[in-house]
Structure formats: structure tokens, C-alpha cells
NUTOR-18624 format. One record per residue (C-alpha): residue number from 1; residue in three letters; x, z, y. Coordinates in steps of 0.25 Angstrom, whole numbers, plus 2048, in hexadecimal, padded with zeros to 3 digits. Example, Ala and Ser with C-alpha at 12.3 -4.5 7.8 and 13.67 -1.06 7.14 Angstrom:
REM NUTOR-18624
   resi   resn    px    pz    py
      1    Ala   831   81F   7EE
      2    Ser   837   81D   7FC
//
This chain:
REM NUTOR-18624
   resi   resn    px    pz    py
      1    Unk   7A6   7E2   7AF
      2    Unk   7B2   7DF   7A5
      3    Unk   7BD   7E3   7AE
      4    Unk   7BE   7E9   7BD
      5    Unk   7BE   7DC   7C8
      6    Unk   7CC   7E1   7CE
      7    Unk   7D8   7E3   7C7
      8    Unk   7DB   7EB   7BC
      9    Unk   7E9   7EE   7B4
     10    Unk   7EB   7E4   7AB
     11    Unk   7F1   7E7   79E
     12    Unk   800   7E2   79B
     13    Unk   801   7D4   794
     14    Unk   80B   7CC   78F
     15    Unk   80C   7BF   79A
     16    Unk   809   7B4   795
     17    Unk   805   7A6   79D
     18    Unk   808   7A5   7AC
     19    Unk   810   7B0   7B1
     20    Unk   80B   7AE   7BE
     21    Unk   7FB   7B0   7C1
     22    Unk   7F6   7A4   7C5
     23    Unk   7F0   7A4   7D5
     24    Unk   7E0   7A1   7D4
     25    Unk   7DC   79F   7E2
     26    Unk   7CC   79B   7DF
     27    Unk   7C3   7A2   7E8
     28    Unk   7B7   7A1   7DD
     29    Unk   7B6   79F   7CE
     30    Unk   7AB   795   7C7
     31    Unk   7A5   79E   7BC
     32    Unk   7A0   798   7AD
     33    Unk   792   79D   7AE
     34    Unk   786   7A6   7B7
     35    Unk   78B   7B4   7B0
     36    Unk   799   7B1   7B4
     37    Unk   795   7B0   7C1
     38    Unk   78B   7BD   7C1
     39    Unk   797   7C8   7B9
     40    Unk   7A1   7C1   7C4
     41    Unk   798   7C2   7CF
     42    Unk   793   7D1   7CC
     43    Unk   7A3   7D6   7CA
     44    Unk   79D   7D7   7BB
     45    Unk   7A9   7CF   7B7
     46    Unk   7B6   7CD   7BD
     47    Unk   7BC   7BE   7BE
     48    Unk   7BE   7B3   7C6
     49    Unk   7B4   7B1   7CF
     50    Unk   7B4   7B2   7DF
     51    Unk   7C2   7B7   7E3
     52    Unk   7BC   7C1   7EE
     53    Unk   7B8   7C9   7E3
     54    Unk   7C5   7C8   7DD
     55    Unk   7D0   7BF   7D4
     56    Unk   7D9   7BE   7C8
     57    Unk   7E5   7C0   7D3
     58    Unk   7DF   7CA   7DA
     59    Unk   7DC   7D1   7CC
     60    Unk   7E9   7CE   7C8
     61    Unk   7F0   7D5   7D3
     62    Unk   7E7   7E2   7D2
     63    Unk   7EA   7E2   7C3
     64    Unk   7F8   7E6   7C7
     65    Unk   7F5   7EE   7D2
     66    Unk   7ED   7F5   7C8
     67    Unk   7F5   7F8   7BF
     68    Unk   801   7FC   7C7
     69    Unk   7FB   807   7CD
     70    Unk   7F6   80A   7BE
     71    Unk   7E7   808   7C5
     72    Unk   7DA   804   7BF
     73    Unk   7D9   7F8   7C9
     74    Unk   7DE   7F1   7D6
     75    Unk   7D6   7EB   7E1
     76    Unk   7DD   7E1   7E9
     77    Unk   7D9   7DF   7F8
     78    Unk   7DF   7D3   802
     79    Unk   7E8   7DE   808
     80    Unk   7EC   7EA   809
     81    Unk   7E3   7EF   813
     82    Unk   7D8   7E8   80D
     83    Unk   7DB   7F1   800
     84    Unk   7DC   7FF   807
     85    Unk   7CF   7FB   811
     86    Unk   7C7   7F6   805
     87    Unk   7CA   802   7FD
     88    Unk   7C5   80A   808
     89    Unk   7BA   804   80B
     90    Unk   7B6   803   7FD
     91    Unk   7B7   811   7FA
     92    Unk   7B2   818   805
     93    Unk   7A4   817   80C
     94    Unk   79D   81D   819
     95    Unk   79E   82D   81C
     96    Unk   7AA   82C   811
     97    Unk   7B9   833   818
     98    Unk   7C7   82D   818
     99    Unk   7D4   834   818
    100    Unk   7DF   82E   81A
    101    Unk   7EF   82F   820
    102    Unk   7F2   82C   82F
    103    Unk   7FD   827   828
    104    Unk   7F9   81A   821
    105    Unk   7FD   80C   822
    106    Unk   7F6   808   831
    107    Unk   7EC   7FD   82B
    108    Unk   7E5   807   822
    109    Unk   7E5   812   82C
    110    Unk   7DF   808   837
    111    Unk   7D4   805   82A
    112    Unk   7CF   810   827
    113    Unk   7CF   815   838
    114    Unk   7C9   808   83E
    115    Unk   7C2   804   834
    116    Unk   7BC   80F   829
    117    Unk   7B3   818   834
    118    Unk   7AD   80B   837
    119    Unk   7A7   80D   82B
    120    Unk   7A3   81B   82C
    121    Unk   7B0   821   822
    122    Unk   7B7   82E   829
    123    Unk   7C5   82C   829
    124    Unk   7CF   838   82A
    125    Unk   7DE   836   82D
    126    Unk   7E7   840   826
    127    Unk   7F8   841   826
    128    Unk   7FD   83C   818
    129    Unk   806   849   817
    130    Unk   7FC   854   81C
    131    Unk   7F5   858   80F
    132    Unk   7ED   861   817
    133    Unk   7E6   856   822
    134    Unk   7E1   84F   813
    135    Unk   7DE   85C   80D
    136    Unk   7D4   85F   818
    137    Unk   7CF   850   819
    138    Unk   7CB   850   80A
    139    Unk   7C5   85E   80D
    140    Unk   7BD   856   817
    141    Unk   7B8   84C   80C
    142    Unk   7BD   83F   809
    143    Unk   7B9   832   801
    144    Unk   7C8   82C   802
    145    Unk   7D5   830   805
    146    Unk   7E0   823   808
    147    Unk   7EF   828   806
    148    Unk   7FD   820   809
    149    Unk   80A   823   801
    150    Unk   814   822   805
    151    Unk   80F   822   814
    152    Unk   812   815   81C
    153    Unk   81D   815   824
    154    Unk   820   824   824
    155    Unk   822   824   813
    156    Unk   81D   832   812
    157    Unk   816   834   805
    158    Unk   809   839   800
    159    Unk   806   841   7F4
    160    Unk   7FE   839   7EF
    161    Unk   7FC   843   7E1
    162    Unk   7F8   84F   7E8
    163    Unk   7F1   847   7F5
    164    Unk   7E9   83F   7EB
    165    Unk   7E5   84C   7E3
    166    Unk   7E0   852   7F0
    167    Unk   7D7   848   7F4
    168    Unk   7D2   846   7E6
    169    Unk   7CD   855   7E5
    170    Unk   7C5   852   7F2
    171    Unk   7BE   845   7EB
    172    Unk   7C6   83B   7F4
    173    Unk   7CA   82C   7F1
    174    Unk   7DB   82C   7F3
    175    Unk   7DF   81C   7F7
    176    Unk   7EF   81D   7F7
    177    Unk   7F6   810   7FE
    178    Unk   7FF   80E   7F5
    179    Unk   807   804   7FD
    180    Unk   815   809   7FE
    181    Unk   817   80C   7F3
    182    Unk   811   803   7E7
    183    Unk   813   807   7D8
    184    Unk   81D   80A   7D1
    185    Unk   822   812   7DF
    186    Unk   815   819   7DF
    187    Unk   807   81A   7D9
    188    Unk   7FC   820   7E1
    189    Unk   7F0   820   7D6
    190    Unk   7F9   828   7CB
    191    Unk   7FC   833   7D5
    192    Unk   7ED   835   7D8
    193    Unk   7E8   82A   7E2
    194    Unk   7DA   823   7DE
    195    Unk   7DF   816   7E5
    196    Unk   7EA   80F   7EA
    197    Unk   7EB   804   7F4
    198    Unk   7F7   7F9   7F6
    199    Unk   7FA   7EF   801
    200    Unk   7FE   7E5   7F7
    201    Unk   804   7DE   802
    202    Unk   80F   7E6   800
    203    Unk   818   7EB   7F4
    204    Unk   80D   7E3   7E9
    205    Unk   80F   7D7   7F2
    206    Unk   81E   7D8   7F6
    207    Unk   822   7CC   7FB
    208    Unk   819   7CB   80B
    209    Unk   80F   7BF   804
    210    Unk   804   7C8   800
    211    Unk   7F7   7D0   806
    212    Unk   7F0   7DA   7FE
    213    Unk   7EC   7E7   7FA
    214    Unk   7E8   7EE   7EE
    215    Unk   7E0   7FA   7EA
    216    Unk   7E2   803   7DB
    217    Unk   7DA   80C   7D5
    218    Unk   7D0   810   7CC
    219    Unk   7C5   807   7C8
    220    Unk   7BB   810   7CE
    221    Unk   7C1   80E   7DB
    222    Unk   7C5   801   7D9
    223    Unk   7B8   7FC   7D7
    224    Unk   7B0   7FF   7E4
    225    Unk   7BF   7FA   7EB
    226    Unk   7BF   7EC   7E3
    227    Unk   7AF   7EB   7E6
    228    Unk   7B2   7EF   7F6
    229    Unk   7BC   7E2   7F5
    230    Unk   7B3   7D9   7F2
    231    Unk   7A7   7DB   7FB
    232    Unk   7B1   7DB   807
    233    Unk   7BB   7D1   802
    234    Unk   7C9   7D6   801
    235    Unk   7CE   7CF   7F4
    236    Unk   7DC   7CC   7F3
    237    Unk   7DD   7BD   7F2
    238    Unk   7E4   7B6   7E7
    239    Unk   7EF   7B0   7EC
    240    Unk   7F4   7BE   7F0
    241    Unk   7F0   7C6   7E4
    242    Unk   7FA   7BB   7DD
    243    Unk   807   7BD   7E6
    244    Unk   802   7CC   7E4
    245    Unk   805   7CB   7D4
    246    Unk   811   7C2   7D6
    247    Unk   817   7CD   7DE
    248    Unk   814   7D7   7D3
    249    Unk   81E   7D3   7CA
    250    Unk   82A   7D8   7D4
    251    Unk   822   7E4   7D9
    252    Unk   829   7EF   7D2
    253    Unk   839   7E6   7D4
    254    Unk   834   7E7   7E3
    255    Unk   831   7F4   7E5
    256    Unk   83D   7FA   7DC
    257    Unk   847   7F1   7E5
    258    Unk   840   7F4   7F1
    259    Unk   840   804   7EE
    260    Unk   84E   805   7EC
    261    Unk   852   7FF   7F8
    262    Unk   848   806   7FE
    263    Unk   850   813   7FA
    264    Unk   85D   80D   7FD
    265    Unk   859   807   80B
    266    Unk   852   817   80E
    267    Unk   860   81E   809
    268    Unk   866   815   814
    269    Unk   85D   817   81E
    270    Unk   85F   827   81C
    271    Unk   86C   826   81E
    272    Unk   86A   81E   82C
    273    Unk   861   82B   82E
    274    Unk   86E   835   82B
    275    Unk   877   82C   835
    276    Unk   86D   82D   83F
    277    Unk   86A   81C   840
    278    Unk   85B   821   83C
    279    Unk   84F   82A   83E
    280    Unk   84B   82D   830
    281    Unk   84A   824   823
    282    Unk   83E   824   81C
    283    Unk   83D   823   80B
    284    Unk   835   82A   802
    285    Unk   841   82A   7F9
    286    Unk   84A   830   801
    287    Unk   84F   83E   801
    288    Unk   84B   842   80F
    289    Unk   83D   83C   80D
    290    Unk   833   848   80F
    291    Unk   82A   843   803
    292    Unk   837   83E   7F9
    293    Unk   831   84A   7EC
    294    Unk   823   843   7EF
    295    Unk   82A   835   7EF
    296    Unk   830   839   7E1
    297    Unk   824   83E   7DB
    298    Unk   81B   834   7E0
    299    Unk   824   827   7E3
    300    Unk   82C   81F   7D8
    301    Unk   836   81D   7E5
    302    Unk   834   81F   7F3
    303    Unk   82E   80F   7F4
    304    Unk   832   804   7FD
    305    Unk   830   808   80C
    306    Unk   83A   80E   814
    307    Unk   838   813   822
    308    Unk   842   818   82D
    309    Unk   842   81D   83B
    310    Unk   84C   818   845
    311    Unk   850   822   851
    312    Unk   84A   81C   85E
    313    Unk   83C   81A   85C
    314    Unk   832   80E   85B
    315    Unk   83C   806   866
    316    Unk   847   808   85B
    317    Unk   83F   805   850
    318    Unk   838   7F7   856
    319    Unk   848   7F4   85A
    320    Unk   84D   7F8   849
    321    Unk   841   7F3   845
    322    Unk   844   7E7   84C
    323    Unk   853   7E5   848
    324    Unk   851   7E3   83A
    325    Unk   856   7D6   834
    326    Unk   854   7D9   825
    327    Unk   847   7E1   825
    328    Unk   83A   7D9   828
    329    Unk   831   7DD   834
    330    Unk   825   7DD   830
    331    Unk   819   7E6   82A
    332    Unk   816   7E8   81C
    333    Unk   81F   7EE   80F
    334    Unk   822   7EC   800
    335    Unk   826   7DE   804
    336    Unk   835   7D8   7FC
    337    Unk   838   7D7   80C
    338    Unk   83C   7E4   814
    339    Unk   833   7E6   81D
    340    Unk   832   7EF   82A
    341    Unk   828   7F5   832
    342    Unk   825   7FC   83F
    343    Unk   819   805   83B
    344    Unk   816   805   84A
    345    Unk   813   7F9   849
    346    Unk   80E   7F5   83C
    347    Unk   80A   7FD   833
    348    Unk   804   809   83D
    349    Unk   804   800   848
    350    Unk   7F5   804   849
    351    Unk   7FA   812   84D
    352    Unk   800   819   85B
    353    Unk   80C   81D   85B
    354    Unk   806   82D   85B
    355    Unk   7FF   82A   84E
    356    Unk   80C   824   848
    357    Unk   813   82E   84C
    358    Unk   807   83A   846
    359    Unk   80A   831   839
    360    Unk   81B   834   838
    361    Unk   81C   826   83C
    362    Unk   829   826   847
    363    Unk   82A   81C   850
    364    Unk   838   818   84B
    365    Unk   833   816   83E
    366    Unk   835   809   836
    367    Unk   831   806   827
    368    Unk   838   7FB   81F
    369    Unk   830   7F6   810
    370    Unk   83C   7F4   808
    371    Unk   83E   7E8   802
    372    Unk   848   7E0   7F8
    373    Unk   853   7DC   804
    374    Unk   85C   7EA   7FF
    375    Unk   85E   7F7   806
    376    Unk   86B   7F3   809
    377    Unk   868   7E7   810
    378    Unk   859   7EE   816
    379    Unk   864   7FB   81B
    380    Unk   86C   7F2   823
    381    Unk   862   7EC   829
    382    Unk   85D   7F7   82E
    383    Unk   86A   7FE   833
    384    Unk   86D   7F2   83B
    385    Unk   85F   7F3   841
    386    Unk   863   801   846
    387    Unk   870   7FD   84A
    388    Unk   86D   7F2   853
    389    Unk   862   7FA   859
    390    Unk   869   807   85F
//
């Protein structure tokens, strides 16, 4: 084979021709001749040829992913589910164990609790910060160990150098979402994870057009993962893979713009906190934040999502929530549009308000994805939302 079929880092090189990649939307490629077709068809060659087993764009895309997360290679799936399931599925197989937080984003805990027994894989539920509970679950034995930093919405953080460690002296697979907090603001294979997973939908995508997902790593995970995507048939289709590297040019002047405001917005929510208009205000780079030194060790800022707890509960909340003018209603994050959510009802809408609770999610508690509005303009949006609903 002359080059892995997903993406790979591609060395720098001086632009010359069309600055923007063109969009190639064929579903199949005619070859020159009968050994073409046999090295295409055999994945002993990589190239056009049926865009399920992959395509310049997709390639393209996965090349930046790649090298971004300074991996061997990318795989790019139609979502992010897609990617986090195929990685999975692709990794483990029946009798094998998997660990993983009760706090995770909802759709992968409903995965991997629906839908991985079905296929005879033991799944163990462990609390992100109980070092303990993964201490005895690895002790137990397992094949793979799926890890969220910063945790969604609660933005508690994960050591992800000494968690990765400890899984990797008991011989076990650490898939980290990666999510929140894309590079530069964080980079879970250089602190020890084997993979990392991203709903490109997100922060890669950046402006609520795209659907995707990607997985990094080493090649020799990368291989059985890219091999997995096209027997079931998640490829990421070219029209997205392209709007995926038009939004790559802006992806570090978005997330710088949206982390300070981030910060500003969080210094303004504290101090509603000290006058007593809120609950609590949640930001890995605030000084009151429980995990700020793992933040500043692990973190290049405390990223992009800023939570906050109203007083009066989930009625409260649904009526704040609901007063916003500025702020978007709607679920997702990383978008240049804020955007809020109720995790009751999106992103752990799958979970009872006991398990929510068992998870440090109150029912007061809001999350708002900053975007490029302003703190200033995003802060008085949302003291005027309190105000109107005392």
C-alpha cells in the first residue's frame, strides 16, 4: 500500500493554484485499466474510487484533523456519534469490558447502555472524579476505557496524564472526547490518551452547517477504525468534509475570541454569584473553580463553555432559559452563535432527575457555548433574563 486510505498530516507547502479545494461530489471513479481497479478494490492503493470507502475531501479534512492533534491519522465519520460508536465497535468485540463515566454526553452513554450488551460487551459505569471506582474496574479487567474532559455540563476536569497512565499499566484502550475543548485549548494524545474522538459538528465546523465526527490516533488503531467505516458505512460525505476545511482557516481566531469572552462573561457571572442574583458560576478558568491548577496544567485557557445555576430550580431555569433574547435556544456548542441549553432536556435528557442529580448536574443549571456576540453584550442578556424572572 503507498499510503494509509484515511488521512494523514500532510507536510506544509507553499499555496499555489486555487486557494479553495475544489468540491468533488462523484459517487465513483472510472479507472485506466484492470490492475487499477484490483489495488483500488483490495485497499492496496488509495485514490478515487467508490466514495464509501473514502474521498479527496474526506482525506483532506482528516489530514488536518491529523495533524492538529499531532496524530498519525484521522478517520472521519457522518457524525459525531457515528465516530465515538464506530470507534467502539471497532475496537472491542464479545466477552470484551467497558468503563466508562456516568457523566458523559447523554448519546454516548445511551450507546454504549442500549446498545453494546446487545453484543455481548460488559459495560461498567464509573464517576469521572473517583479514582478509586476506575482503580477497581481496571483491576476487574478491561479492553477500553472512554473518558470526557472537561465533563459536559458540570466542566469538571479529568486528569487525563495520570487517568491515561493508570489504564495503560492495566493494558487498557483510553478513548478521550475531546469535544470541549479542541487543540490548541487542549491535546488528549500528548498527555497519554491512545485516541481521541470529536463531534466535528462542533468547534471544527463552527458555523451550525455541518454534521460530523472524527476519530485520531495511531495507525495501528486507526487502521481496524477506518476498516470498521467502510464495511458499516459511516463516511463523512463530501460536501461536509469541504465546509469542514473552509472553517479550518478561522479555527484558532474563533476559539481565541470565544475564550476570552468566555472568561469575561464567567467573571461577570461570579460576581452575580457574590451579590446573590445566582447560584454558582461555572468556568475552568475561574479562581473558585475546584479543578483551576489541573486547568493550568492541562488546559491552554479554561475553553469556551460557561455553566451557571439560577436560585429556584428547574421552574427557574425553564423561565431564564426562556427569557433570553441574545442567546440562541438550542442544543449543540462551538458554534460563532451562543447557544444555550437545558441539560435536562437535551443533552441528558435521556436520564431521571435522580441520575442528574448522582451526576452534580442541579436542576437549576444552564450551559451557554460562547460565541463571537461579546461578553459584554452575552452578560447583559443574561442579567436581564434574571431580572425579569424574579
Amino acid at each position: 500500500m503507498d499510503e494509509p486510505l484515511y488521512g494523514t498530516p500532510i507536510p506544509h507547502h507553499t499555496p499555489t493554484g486555487p486557494l479553495s479545494p475544489p468540491l468533488a461530489r462523484a459517487t465513483t471513479s472510472a479507472q485506466p485499466d484492470a490492475e487499477t481497479l484490483r489495488l483500488l478494490g483490495a485497499g492496496q492503493r488509495s485514490g478515487e474510487f467508490y466514495q464509501r470507502l473514502g474521498h479527496t475531501n474526506g482525506r483532506m479534512f482528516e489530514s488536518l484533523a491529523a495533524a492538529r492533534e499531532g496524530a498519525d491519522g484521522a478517520v472521519a465519520f457522518s457524525s459525531g456519534m457515528a465516530a465515538i460508536s464506530g470507534a467502539m465497535l471497532a475496537l472491542v468485540r464479545r466477552g470484551d469490558r467497558v468503563l466508562i463515566p456516568h457523566e458523559v454526553y447523554g448519546g454516548t452513554a445511551a450507546f454504549v447502555t442500549q446498545d453494546l450488551p446487545r453484543f455481548g460487551i460488559e459495560v461498567e459505569r464509573f464517576h469521572s472524579l473517583d479514582d478509586a471506582g476506575l482503580e477497581a474496574g481496571l483491576a476487574r479487567g478491561a479492553r477500553l476505557v472512554v473518558l470526557e474532559t472537561p465533563v459536559n455540563p458540570t466542566l469538571r476536569l479529568v486528569d487525563l496524564a495520570v487517568t491515561t497512565a493508570r489504564c495503560r499499566a492495566h493494558g487498557a484502550i483510553t478513548l478521550v472526547d475531546g469535544t470541549f475543548a479542541p487543540p490548541p485549548i487542549q491535546r488528549p494524545l500528548q498527555l497519554g490518551a491512545d485516541l481521541v474522538v470529536h463531534s466535528a459538528t462542533k468547534f471544527y465546523g463552527g458555523h451550525s452547517d455541518v454534521l460530523a465526527g472524527v476519530v485520531a490516533g495511531r495507525h495501528e488503531l486507526m487502521r481496524p477504525i477506518e476498516a470498521f467505516r467502510r464495511r458499516t458505512g459511516g463516511v463523512l460525505a463530501p460536501d461536509p468534509a469541504w465546509l469542514l476545511c473552509r472553517s479550518w482557516a478561522t479555527l484558532d481566531l474563533r476559539l481565541a475570541a470565544q475564550q476570552a469572552a468566555s472568561l469575561e462573561l464567567a467573571v461577570g457571572l461570579q460576581r452575580l454569584c457574590d451579590e446573590g442574583e445566582l447560584a454558582a458560576a461555572i468556568y475552568p478558568g475561574l479562581p473558585q473553580h475546584p479543578d483551576r491548577a489541573l486547568a493550568q496544567r492541562q488546559m491552554q485557557g479554561g475553553g469556551t463553555l460557561v455553566s451557571f445555576e439560577v436560585h429556584g430550580g428547574h421552574d427557574r431555569a425553564r423561565r431564564v432559559f426562556d427569557a433570553l433574547q441574545v442567546v440562541a435556544r438550542a442544543a449543540s456548542l462551538g458554534s460563532v452563535e451562543s447557544l444555550a441549553s437545558l441539560p435536562a432536556y437535551t443533552t441528558h435528557a435521556s436520564l431521571s432527575a435522580a441520575e442528574r442529580h448522582a451526576a452534580g448536574i442541579p436542576d437549576g443549571l444552564l450551559r451557554i457555548s460562547v460565541g463571537l456576540e461579546g461578553a459584554a453584550v452575552l452578560l447583559a442578556d443574561i442579567a436581564s433574563a434574571l431580572r425579569r424572572t424574579r
